[in-house]
TIRO-11133 format. One record per atom (N, C-alpha, C): x negated, y negated, z. Coordinates in Angstrom, 3 decimals, padded with zeros to 6 digits. Atoms other than C-alpha are relative to their C-alpha. Layout:
BEGIN
<site <X, Y, Z>>
...
//
This chain:
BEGIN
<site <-001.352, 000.424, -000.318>>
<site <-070.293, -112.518, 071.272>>
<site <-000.019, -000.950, 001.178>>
<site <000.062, 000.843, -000.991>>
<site <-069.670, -115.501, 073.541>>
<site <001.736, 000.703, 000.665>>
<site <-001.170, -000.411, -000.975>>
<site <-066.838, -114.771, 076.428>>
<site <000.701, -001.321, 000.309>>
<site <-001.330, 000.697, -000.176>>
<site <-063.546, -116.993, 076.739>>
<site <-000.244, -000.321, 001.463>>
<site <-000.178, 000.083, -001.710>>
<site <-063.200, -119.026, 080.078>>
<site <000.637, 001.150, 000.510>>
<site <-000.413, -000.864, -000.964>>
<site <-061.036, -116.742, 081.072>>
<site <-000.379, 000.959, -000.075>>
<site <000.562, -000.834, -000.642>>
<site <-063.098, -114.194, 080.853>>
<site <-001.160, 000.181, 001.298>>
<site <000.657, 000.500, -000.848>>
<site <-065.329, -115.588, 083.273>>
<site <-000.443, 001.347, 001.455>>
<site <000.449, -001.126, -000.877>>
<site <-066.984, -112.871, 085.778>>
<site <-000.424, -001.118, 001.356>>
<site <000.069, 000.228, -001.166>>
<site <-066.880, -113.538, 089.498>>
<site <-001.261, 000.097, 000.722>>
<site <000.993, 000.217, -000.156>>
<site <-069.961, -114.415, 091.010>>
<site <000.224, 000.986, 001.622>>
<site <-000.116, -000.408, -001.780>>
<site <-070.473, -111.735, 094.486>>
<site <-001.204, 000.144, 000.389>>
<site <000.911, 000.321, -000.586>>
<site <-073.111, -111.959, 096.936>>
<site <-000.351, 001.671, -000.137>>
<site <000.334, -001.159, -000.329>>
<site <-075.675, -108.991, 097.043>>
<site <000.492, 001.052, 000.566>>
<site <-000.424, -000.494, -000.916>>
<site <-074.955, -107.794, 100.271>>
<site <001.462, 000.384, -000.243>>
<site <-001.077, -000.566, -000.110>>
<site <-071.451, -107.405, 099.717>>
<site <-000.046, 000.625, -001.521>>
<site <-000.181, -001.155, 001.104>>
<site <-071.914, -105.463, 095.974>>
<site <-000.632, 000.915, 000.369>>
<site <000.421, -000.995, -000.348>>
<site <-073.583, -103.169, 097.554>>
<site <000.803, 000.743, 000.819>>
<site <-001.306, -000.499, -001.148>>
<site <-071.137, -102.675, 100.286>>
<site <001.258, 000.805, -001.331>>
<site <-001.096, -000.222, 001.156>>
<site <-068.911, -102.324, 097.289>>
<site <-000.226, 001.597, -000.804>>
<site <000.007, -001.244, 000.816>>
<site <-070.796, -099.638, 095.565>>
<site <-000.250, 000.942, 000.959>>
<site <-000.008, -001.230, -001.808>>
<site <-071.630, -097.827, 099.245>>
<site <001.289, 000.468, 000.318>>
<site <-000.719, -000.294, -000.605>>
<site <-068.198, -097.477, 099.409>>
<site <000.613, 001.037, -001.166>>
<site <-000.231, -001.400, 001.209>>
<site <-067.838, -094.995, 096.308>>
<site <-001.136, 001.244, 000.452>>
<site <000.190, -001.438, -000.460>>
<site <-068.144, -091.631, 097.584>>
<site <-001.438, 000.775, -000.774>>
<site <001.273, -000.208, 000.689>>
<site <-070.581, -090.644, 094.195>>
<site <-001.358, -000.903, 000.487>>
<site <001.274, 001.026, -000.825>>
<site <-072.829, -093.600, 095.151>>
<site <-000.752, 000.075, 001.340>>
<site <000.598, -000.619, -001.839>>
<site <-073.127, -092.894, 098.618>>
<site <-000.513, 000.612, 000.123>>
<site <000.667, -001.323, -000.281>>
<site <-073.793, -089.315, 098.272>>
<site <-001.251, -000.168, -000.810>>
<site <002.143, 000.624, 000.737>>
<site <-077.167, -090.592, 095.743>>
<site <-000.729, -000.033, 000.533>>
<site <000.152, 000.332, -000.791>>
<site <-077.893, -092.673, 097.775>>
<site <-000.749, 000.446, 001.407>>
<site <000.365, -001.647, -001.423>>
<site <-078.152, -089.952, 100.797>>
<site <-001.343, 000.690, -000.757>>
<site <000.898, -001.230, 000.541>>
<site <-079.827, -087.763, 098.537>>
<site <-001.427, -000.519, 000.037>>
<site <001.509, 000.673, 000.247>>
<site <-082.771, -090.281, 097.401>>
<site <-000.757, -000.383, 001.454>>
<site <000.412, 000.523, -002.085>>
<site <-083.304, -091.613, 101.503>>
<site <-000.895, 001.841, 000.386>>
<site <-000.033, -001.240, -000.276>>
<site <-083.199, -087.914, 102.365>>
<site <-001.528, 000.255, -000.491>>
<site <001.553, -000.727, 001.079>>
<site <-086.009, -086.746, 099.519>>
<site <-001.036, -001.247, 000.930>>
<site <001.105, 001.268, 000.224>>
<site <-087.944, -090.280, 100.454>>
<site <-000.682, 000.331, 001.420>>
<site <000.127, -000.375, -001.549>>
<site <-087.934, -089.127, 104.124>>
<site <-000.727, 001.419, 000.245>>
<site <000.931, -001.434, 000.213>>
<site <-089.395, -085.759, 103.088>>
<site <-001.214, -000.085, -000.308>>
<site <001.513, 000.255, 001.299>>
<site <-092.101, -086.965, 100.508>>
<site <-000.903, -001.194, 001.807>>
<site <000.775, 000.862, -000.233>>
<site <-092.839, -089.372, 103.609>>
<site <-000.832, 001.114, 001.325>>
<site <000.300, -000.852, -000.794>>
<site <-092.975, -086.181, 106.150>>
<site <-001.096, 000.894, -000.338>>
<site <000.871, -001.193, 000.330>>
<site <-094.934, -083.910, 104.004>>
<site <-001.307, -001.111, 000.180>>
<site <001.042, 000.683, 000.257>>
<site <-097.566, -086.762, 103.225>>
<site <-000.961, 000.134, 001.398>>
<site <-000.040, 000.023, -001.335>>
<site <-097.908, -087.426, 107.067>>
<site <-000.881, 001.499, 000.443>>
<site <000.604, -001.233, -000.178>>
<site <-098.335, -083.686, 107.350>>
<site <-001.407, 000.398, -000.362>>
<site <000.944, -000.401, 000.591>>
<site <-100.958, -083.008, 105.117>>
<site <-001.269, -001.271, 000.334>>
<site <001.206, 000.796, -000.418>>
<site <-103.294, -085.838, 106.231>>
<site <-000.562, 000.830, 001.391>>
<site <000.501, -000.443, -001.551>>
<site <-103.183, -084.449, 109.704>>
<site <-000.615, 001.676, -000.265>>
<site <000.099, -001.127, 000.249>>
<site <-103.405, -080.963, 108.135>>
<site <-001.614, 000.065, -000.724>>
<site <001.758, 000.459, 000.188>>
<site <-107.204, -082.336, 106.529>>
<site <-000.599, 000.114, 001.214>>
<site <000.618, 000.251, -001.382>>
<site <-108.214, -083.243, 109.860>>
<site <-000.119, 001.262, 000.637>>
<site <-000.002, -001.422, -001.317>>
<site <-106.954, -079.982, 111.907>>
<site <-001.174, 001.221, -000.883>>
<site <000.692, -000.723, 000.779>>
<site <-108.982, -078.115, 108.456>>
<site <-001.290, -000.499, 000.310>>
<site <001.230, 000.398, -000.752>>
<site <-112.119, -080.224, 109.722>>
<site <-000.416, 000.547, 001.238>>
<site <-000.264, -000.201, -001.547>>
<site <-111.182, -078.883, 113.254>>
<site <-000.484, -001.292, 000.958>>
<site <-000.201, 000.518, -000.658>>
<site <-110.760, -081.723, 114.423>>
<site <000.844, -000.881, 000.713>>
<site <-001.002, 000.395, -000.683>>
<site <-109.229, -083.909, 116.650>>
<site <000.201, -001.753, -000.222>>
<site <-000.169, 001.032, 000.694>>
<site <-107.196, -087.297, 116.054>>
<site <-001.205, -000.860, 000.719>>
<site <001.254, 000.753, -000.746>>
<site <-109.786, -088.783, 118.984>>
<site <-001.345, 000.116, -000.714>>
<site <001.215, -000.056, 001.011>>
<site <-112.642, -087.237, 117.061>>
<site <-000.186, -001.091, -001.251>>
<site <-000.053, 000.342, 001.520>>
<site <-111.758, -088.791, 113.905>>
<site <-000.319, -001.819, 000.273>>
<site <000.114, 001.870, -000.573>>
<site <-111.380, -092.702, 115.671>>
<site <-001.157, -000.101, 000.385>>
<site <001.638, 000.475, 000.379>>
<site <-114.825, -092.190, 116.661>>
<site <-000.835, -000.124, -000.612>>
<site <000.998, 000.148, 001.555>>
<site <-116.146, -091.682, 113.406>>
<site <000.673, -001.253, -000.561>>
<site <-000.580, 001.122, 000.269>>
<site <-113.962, -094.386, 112.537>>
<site <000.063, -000.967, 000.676>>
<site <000.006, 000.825, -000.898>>
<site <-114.351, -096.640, 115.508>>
<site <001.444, -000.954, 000.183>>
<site <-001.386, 000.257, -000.448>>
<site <-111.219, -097.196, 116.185>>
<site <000.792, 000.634, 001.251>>
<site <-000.346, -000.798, -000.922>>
<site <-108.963, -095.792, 118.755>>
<site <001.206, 001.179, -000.476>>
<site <-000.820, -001.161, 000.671>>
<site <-106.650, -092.421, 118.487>>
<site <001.234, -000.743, -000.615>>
<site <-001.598, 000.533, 000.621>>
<site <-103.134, -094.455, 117.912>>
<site <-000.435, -000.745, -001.351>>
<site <000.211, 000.541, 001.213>>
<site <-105.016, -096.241, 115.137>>
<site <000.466, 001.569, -001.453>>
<site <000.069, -001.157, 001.095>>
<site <-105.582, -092.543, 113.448>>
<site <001.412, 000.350, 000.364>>
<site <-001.351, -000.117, 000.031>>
<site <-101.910, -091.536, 114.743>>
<site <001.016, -000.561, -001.035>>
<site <-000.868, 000.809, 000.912>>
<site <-100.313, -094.141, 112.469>>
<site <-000.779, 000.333, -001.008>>
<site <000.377, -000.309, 001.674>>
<site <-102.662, -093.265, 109.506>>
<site <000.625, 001.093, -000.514>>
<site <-000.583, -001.049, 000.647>>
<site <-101.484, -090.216, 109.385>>
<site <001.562, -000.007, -000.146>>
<site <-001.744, 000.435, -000.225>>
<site <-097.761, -091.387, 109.976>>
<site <000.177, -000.572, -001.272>>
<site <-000.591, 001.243, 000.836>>
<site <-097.530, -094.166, 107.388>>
<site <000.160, 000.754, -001.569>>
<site <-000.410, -001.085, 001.237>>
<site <-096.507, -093.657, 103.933>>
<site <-000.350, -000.959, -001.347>>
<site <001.275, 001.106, 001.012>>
<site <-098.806, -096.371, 101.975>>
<site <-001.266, -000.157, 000.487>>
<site <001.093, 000.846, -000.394>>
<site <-102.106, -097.218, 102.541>>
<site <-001.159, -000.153, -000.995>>
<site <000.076, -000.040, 000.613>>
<site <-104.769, -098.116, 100.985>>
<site <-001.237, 000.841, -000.458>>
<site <000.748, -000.436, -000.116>>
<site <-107.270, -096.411, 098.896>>
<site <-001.291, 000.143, 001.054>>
<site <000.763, 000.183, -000.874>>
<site <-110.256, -097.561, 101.167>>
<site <000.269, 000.565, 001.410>>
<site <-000.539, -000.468, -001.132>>
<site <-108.411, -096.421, 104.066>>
<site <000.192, 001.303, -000.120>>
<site <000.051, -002.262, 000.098>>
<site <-108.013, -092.335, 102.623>>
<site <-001.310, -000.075, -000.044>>
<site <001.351, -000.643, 000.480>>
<site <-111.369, -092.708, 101.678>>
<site <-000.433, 000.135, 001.533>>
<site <000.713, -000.524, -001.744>>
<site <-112.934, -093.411, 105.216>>
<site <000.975, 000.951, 000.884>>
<site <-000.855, -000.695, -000.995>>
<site <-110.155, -091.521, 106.793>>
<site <-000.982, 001.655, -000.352>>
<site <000.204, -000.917, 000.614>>
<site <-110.991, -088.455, 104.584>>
<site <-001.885, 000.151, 000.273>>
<site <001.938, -000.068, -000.505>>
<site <-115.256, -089.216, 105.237>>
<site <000.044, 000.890, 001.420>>
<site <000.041, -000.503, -001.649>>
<site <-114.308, -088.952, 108.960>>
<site <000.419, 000.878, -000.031>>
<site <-000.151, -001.265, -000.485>>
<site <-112.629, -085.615, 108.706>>
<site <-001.025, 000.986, -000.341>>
<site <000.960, -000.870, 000.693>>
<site <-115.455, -084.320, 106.801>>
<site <-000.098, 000.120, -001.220>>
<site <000.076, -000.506, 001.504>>
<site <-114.677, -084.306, 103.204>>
<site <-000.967, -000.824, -000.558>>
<site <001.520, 000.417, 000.968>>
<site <-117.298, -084.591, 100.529>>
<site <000.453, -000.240, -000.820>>
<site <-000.634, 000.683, 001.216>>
<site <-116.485, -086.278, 097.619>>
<site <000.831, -000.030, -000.166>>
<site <-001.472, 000.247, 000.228>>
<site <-112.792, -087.516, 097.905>>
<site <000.375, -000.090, -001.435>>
<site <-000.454, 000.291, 001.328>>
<site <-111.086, -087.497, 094.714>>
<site <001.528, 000.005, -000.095>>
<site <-001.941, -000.279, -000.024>>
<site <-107.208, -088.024, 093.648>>
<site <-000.222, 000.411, -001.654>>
<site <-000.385, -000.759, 001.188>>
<site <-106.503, -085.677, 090.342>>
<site <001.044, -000.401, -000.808>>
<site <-001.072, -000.206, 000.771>>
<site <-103.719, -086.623, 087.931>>
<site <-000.137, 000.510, -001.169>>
<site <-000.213, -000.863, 000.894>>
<site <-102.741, -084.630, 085.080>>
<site <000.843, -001.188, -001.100>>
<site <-000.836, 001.100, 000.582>>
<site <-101.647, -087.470, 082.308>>
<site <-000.273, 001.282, -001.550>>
<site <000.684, -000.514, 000.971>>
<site <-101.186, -085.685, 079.037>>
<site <-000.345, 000.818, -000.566>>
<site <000.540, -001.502, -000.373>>
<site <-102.248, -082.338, 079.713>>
<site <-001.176, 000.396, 000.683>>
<site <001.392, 000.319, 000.023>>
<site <-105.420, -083.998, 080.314>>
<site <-000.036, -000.075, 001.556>>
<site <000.496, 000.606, -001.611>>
<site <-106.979, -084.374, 084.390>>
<site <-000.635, -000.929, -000.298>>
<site <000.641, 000.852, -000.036>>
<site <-108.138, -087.315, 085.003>>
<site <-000.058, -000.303, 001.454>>
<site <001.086, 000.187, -001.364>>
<site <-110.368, -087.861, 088.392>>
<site <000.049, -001.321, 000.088>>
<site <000.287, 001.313, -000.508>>
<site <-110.597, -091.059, 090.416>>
<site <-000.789, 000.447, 001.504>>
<site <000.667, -000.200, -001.343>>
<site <-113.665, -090.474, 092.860>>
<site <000.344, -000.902, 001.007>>
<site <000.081, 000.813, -000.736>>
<site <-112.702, -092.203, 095.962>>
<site <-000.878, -000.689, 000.665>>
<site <000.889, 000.515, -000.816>>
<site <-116.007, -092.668, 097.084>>
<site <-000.063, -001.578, -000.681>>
<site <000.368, 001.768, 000.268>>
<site <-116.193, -096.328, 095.084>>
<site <000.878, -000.939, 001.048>>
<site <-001.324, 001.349, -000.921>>
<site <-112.798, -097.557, 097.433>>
<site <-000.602, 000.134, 001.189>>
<site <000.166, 000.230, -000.994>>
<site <-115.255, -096.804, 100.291>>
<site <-000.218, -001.215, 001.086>>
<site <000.361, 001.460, -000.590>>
<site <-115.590, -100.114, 103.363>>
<site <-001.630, -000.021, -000.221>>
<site <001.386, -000.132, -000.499>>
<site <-119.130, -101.065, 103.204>>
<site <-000.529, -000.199, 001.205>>
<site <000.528, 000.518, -001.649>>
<site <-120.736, -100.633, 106.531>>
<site <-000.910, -000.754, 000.413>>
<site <001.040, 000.432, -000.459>>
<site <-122.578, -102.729, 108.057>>
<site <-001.447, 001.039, 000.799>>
<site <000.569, -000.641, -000.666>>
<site <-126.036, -101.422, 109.402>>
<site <-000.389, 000.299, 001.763>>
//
């Protein structure tokens, strides 16, 4: 179906359709909800890195020297809420773990991704 000039739809800038749909009560409260969860998933993550480390017994200073870096470097690893493989892997070396792996379940099926291949190569 083609649309009649006068049906013609009003062209609005991003920023203000959003304002538009922020201002519906259902939308908003979503909105909230998804931030909220995203802010959790980014707390637990956070958690559980540092929660590897303290299971190593060790400490974030410990860990930057196996990593040669300094502690606020390892502070923000464990903070952030992307990074990349290569970066869990040596993180995860330096707390101690032996053969990193990430598990998904596709299927019914597990399927393994050893992290040791995303390791940096070190120089000698």
């Amino acid at each position: 179906m083609s649309r009649k000039k006068s049906e013609r739809t009003t062209f609005v800038r991003g920023n203000a359709r959003l304002d538009q749909l922020l201002a519906r009560p259902d939308i908003a409260a979503g909105v909230a909800e998804v931030e909220a969860e995203a802010r959790e998933m980014d707390r637990v993550y956070a958690e559980n890195l540092a929660m590897i480390r303290r299971a190593g017994d060790l400490t974030q200073v410990e860990v930057a020297e196996r990593l040669g870096v300094g502690q606020a470097v390892v502070s923000r690893l464990e903070r952030r809420s992307d990074m990349l493989l290569s970066t869990l892997a040596d993180y995860l070396h330096a707390t101690g773990a032996e053969h990193p792996r990430i598990v998904a379940i596709l299927n019914g099926m597990e399927v393994e991704l050893d992290l040791d291949q995303f390791r940096e190569p070190r120089s000698a």
